[in-house]
C-alpha positions in Angstrom: 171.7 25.3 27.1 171.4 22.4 25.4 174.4 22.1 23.6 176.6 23.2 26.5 175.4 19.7 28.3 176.2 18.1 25.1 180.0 19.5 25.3 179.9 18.5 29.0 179.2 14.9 28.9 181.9 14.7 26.1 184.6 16.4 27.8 184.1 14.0 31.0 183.8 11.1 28.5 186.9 12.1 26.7 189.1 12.5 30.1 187.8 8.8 31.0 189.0 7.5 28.0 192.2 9.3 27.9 193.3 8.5 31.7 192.3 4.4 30.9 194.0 4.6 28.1 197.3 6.2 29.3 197.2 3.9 32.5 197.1 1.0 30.5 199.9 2.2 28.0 202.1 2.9 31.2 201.3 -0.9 32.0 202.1 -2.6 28.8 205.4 -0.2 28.7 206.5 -1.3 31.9 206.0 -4.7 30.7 206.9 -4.8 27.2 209.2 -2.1 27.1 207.4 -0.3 24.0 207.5 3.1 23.8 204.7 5.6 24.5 205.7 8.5 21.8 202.5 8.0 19.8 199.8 7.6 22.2 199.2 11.0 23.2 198.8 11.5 19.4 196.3 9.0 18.8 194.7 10.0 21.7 194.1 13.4 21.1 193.4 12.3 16.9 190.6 10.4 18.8 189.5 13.5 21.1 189.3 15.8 18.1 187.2 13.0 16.5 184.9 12.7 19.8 184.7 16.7 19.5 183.8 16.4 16.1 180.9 14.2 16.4 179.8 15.9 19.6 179.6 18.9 17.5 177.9 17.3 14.7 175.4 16.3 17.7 174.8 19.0 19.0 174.6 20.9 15.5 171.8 18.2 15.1 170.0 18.6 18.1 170.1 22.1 17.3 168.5 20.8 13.4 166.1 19.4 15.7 165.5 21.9 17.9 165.0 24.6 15.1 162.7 22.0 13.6 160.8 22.1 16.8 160.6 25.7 16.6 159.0 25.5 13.3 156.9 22.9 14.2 155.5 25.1 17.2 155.6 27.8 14.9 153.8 26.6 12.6 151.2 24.7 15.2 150.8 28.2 16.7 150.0 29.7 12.7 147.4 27.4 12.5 146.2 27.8 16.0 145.7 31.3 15.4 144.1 30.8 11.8 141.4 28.5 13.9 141.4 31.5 16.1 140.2 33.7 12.9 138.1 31.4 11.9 136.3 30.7 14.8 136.7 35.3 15.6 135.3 34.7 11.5 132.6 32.7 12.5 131.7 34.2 15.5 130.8 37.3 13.1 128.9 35.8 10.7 126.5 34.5 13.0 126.2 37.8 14.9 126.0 39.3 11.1 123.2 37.3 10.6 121.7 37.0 13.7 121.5 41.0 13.4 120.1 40.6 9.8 117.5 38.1 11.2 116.6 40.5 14.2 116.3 43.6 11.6 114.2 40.9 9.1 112.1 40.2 11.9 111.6 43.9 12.8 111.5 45.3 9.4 108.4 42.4 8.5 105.1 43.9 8.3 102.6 43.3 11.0 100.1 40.7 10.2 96.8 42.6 9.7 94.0 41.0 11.9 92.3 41.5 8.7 94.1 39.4 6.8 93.6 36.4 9.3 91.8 33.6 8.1 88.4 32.9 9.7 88.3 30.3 12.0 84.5 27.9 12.1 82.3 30.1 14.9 85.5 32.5 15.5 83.4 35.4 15.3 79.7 36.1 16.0 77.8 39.3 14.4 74.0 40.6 15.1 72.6 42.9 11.9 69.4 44.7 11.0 67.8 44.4 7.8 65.9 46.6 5.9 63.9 45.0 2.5 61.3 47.7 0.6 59.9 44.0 -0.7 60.3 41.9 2.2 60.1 44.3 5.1 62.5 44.3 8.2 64.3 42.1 10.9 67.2 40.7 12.5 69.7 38.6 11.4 72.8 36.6 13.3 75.6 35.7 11.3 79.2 33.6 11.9 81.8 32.9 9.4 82.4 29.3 8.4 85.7 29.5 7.1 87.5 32.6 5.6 84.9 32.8 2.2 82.1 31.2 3.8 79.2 32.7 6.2 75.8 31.7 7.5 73.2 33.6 8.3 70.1 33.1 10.0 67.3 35.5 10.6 63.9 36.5 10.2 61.8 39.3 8.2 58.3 40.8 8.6 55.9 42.9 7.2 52.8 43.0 9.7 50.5 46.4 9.9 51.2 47.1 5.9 47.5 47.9 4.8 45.8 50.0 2.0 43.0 52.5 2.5 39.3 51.2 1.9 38.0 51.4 -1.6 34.3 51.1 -2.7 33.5 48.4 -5.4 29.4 48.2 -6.9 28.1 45.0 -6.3 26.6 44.0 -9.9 23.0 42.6 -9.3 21.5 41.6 -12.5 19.0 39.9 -11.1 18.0 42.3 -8.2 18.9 39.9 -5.5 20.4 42.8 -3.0 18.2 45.4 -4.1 15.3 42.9 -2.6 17.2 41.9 0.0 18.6 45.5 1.1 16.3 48.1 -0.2 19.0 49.3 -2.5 22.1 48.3 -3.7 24.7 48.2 -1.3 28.4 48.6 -2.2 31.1 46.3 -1.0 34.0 48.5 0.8 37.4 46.5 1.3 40.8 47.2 1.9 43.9 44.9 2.0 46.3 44.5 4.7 49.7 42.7 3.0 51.8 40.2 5.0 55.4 38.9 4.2 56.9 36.9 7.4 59.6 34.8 6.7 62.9 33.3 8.4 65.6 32.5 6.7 68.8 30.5 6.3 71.0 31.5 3.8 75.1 30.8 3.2 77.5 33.6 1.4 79.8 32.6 -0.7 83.3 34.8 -0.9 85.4 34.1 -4.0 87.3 37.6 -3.6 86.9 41.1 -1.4 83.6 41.5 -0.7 81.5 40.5 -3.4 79.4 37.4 -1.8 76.9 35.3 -3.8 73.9 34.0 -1.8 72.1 30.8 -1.7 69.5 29.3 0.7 65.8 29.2 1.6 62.9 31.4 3.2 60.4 29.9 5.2 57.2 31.7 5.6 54.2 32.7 3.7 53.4 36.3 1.2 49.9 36.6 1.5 47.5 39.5 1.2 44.3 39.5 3.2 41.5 41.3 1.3 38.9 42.2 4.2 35.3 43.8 2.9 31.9 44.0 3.8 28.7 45.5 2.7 28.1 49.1 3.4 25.2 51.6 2.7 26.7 54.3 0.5 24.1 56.7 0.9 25.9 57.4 4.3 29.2 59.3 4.0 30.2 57.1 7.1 29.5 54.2 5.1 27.2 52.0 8.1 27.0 48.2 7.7 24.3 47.4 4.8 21.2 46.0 6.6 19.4 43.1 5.2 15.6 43.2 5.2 14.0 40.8 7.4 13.2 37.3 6.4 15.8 37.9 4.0 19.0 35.4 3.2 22.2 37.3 2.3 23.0 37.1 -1.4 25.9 36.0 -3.0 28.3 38.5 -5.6 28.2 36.4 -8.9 32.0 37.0 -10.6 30.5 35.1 -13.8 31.1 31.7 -12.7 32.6 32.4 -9.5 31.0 33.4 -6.1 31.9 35.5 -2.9 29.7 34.9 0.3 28.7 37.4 2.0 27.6 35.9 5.3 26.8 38.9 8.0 27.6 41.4 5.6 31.1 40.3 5.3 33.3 38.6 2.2 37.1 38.4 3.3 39.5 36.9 0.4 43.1 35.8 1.3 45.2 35.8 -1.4 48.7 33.7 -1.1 51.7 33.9 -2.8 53.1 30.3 -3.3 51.4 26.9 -2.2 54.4 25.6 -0.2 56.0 27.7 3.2 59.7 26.7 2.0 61.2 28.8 -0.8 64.6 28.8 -2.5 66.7 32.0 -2.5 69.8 32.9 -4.8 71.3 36.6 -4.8 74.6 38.5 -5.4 75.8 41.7 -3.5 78.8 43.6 -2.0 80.1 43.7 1.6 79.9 41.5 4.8 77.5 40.2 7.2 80.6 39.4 9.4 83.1 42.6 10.1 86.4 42.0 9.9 88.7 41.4 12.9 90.1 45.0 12.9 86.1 46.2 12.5 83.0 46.3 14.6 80.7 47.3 11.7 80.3 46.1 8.3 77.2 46.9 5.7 75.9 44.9 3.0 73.8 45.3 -0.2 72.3 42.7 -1.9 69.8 41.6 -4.9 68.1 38.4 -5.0 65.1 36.8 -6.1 63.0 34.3 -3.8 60.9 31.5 -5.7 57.5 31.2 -4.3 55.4 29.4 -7.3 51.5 30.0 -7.7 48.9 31.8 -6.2 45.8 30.8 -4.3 42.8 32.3 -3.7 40.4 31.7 -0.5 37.5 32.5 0.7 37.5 30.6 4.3 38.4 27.1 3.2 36.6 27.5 -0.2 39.2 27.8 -3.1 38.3 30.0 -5.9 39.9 29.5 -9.1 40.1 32.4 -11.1 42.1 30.4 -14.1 39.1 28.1 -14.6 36.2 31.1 -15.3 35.1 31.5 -18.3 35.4 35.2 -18.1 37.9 36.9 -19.8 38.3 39.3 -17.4 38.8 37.2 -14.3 41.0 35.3 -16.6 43.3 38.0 -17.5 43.6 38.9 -13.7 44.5 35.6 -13.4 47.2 35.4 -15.9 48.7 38.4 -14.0 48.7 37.3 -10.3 50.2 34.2 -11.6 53.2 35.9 -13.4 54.7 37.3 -10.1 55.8 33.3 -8.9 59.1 34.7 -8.0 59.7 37.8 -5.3 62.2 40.5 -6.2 64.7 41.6 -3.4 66.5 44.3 -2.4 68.4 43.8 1.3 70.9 46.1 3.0 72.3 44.7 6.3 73.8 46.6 9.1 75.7 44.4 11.0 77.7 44.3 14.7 80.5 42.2 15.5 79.8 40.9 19.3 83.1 39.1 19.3 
C-alpha cells in the first residue's frame, strides 16, 4: 500500500513536469525557431530517472518497513520472554509458597511440654509423706523453666511410745521414808516434729532437681512420767506419807523433781527454730503443661545443731556430769545435730 502511493505521487509529479516543460519548449520554439526533436528524449531520460529513484524509495521504505517488522518482531520476542519470566516467576513463588505451606504442615507441633515456664504460670497443691518428718501439704509454682518454689508445712503430732517402768535408785532411803516403799517412775514419750518450710528446686536437666532452703519449726520429744505404786498391776499414783516433802531422783550430779508425783523432761532437737535444708531427688513438684499429676522423691538432710534438755525452765546438762554414763548418753543425743530425710510428693496442677 505503501509503495503504490509512492508510485502515485511520482507519476503526477512526472506529468507536471513533462506538460511545463513541453509548454515552455513550444514557447521558445515559436520564438527562437529551435527545434523540439530532443526534448521528449530528455524528458522521458529524466522520467526514467524519477522512476528510478522513486523505486529506490520505495525499495527503502520497504528497508524500513521490514526493519520495522523486525523491530516489532523482535519487541514482541522480548515481550513474550518477560511474559515467561513473569509465567517463570509466578511459579516459583507458588513452588515455594506450596513448599512453605507443606514446611509449615509437615513441622511438628510444639509440645506444651516443651514450653518454657513462665514466673507464677502455673500453680500445683501436693501431699507429702516423710517416715522422719511426718506429713503435710505443700503449694508449689515454677519460677522459670528450671526453677520452683515450694512452700509448705509438716507434722508429726500424736506420735507416742508405750509407758515403760524405770526403779527409782534411793541410796539413801529418801522415797522409801517418804512412800512406804520404793515407788517406780512410769514414763512414756510422745515425739513432735512440726515444721514449715520454704525450699527452691533447682532443674539443670529432666527431672533431677537439687534442693536448697530452710525449715522452721522445732523436733522435740516430750518425756512425760510420774511416780506409780508397782505393787498394783494398774500402776495407781505413788502416795507420799503425810508430813512428807517429795524427794528428788539423784542422776549422780543431776536432779529430776518430782513435784505431785510428776517429773516431765522435754528434750529438743536444735537451739534455734530456723534450720537449713539441702537434698537431691527425681521428678516435679510442678506437672507439666500436658499433665495434671507429677510425683517426686527426694533425700535430704536438715541441720538442726544441739540438744537441750528441760525440766520446766531448769536446764539439765547431761555433758557436764561426772558420770560416765550420763555422759556417754550425752555424746549420743548430741551426734544426731542433723535430721535425715526421705520425702515423696504427690502433687496437683490447679492451673
Amino acid at each position: 500500500m505503501y509503495k503504490t502511493k509512492v508510485l502515485f505521487i511520482a507519476m503526477i509529479a512526472f506529468t507536471g513536469i513533462q506538460v511545463s516543460a513541453q509548454t515552455a519548449v513550444d514557447s521558445l520554439a515559436g520564438k527562437a525557431q529551435i527545434p523540439a526533436v530532443s526534448l521528449n528524449d530528455s524528458i522521458k531520460t529524466q522520467d526514467a530517472d524519477s522512476i528510478k529513484a522513486a523505486l529506490t524509495l520505495s525499495q527503502d521504505a520497504d528497508s524500513l518497513k521490514t526493519q520495522s517488522a523486525d523491530s516489532i518482531k523482535v519487541s514482541v520476542e522480548i515481550a513474550q520472554s518477560n511474559d515467561s519470566i513473569k509465567m517463570q516467576s509466578a511459579d516459583s513463588i507458588k513452588v515455594g509458597l506450596t513448599f512453605t505451606k507443606d514446611t509449615v504442615a509437615a513441622a511438628p507441633e510444639v509440645r506444651p511440654s516443651a514450653q518454657k515456664a513462665k514466673m507464677l504460670s502455673a500453680l500445683s497443691i501436693g501431699l507429702n509423706l516423710s517416715p522422719s518428718m511426718g506429713y503435710g501439704l505443700e503449694v508449689a509454682t515454677p519460677l522459670s523453666s528450671k526453677f520452683i518454689v515450694r512452700a509448705g508445712f509438716t507434722i508429726t503430732a500424736g506420735i507416742k511410745t508405750d509407758y515403760a517402768n524405770f526403779a527409782v535408785p534411793d541410796d539413801d532411803d529418801l522415797f522409801y521414808e517418804a512412800f512406804g516403799y520404793a515407788p517406780e517412775f512410769r514414763a512414756n514419750m510422745g515425739i513432735a516434729i512440726n515444721h514449715g518450710n520454704l525450699l527452691l528446686d533447682f532443674h539443670p536437666h529432666g527431672l533431677f532437681h537439687i534442693t536448697a532452703g530452710i525449715f522452721v519449726g522445732q523436733t522435740k520429744a516430750l518425756i512425760k512420767g510420774r511416780l506409780v505404786d508397782w505393787h498394783d498391776p494398774s500402776y495407781p499414783d505413788a502416795q507420799i506419807r503425810p508430813g512428807y516433802k517429795w524427794p528428788t531422783i539423784e542422776l549422780v550430779d543431776q536432779t529430776l523433781e518430782t513435784e505431785g508425783g510428776k517429773a516431765d523432761i522435754d528434750l529438743r532437737f536444735g537451739q534455734s527454730i530456723i534450720k537449713p535444708y539441702f537434698g537431691i531427688g527425681i521428678g516435679r513438684a510442678v506437672p507439666l503443661t500436658n499433665h495434671r499429676l507429677a510425683f517426686k522423691a527426694e533425700l535430704g538432710i536438715m541441720y538442726h545443731g544441739a540438744y537441750s534438755i528441760k525440766q520446766g525452765d531448769r536446764k539439765i546438762d547431761l555433758g557436764a556430769s561426772t558420770d560416765p554414763d550420763l555422759r556417754d548418753i550425752h555424746d549420743i543425743i548430741n551426734m544426731v545435730q542433723v535430721w535425715p530425710q526421705l520425702n515423696l510428693l504427690l502433687s496437683y496442677r490447679i492451673f
